[in-house]
C-alpha positions in Angstrom: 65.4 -14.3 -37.6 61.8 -15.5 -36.5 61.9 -14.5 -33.2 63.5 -11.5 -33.5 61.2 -10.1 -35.8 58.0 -10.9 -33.5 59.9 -9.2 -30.1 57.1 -6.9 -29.2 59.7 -4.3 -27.7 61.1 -4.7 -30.9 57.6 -4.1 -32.2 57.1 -1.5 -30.0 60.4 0.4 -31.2 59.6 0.1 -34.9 55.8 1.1 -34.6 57.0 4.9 -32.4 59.9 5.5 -35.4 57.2 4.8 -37.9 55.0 7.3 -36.0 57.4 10.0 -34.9 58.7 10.3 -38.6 55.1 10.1 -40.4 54.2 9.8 -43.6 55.7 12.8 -44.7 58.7 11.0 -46.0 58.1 7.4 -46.7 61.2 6.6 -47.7 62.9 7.6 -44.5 60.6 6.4 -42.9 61.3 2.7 -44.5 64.8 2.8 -44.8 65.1 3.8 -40.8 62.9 1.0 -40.0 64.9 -1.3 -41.9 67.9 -0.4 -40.8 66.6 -0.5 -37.0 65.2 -4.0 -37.2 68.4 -5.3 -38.3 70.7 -3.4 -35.2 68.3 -4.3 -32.8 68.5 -7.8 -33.9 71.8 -8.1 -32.0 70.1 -7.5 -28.7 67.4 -10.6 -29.6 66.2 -12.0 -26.9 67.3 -9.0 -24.3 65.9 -6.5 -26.1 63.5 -5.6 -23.2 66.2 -5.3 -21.3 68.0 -2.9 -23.2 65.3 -1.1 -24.4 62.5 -0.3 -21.1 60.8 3.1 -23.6 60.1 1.9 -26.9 58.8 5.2 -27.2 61.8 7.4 -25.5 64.2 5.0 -27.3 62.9 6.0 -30.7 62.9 9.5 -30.2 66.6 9.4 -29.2 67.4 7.4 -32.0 65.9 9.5 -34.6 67.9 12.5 -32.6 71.0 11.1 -31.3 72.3 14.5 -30.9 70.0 15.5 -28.6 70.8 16.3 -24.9 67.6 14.1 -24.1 69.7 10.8 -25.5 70.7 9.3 -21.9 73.9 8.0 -21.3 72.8 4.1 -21.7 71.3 5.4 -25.2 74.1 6.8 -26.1 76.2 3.9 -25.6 73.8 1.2 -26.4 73.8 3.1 -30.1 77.8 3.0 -29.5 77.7 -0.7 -29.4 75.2 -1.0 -32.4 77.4 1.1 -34.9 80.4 -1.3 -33.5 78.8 -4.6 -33.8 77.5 -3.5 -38.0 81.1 -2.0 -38.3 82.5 -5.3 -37.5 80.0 -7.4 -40.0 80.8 -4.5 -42.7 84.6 -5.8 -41.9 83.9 -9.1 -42.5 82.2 -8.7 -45.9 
């Protein structure tokens, strides 16, 4: 996953969760990361399409409750849960 792990919206994404959650709570903090880099993987190479606020997207990810989470959020995180379901199928 070279490429996908040196997309700089990807980049962008993972640096905003890393600072929106802080250092309060490390391991949170790791194991969202984590588990981000590998969902957003799937998108490699249109993340930039998908994503166009790195910074908006992270917030909304961290609070997909939220009535700020827009529509093409809400279904692009949708899509993600689907696509890991399916690999979690397969295993």
């Amino acid at each position: 996953m070279p490429g996908v792990l040196s997309d700089p919206t990807l980049l962008a994404v993972l640096n905003q969760v890393q600072l929106q959650i802080g250092l309060n709570d490390p391991e949170l903090m790791k194991a969202t990361v984590e588990t981000l880099r590998f969902e957003l993987g799937y998108l490699y190479p249109f993340i930039d399409k998908a994503i166009d606020d790195p910074k908006h997207f992270a917030a909304s990810y961290l609070h997909q409750e939220s009535n700020t989470v827009t529509p093409a959020e809400r279904a692009l995180f949708n899509w993600l849960q689907q696509q890991t379901g399916k690999l979690m199928d397969m295993a």
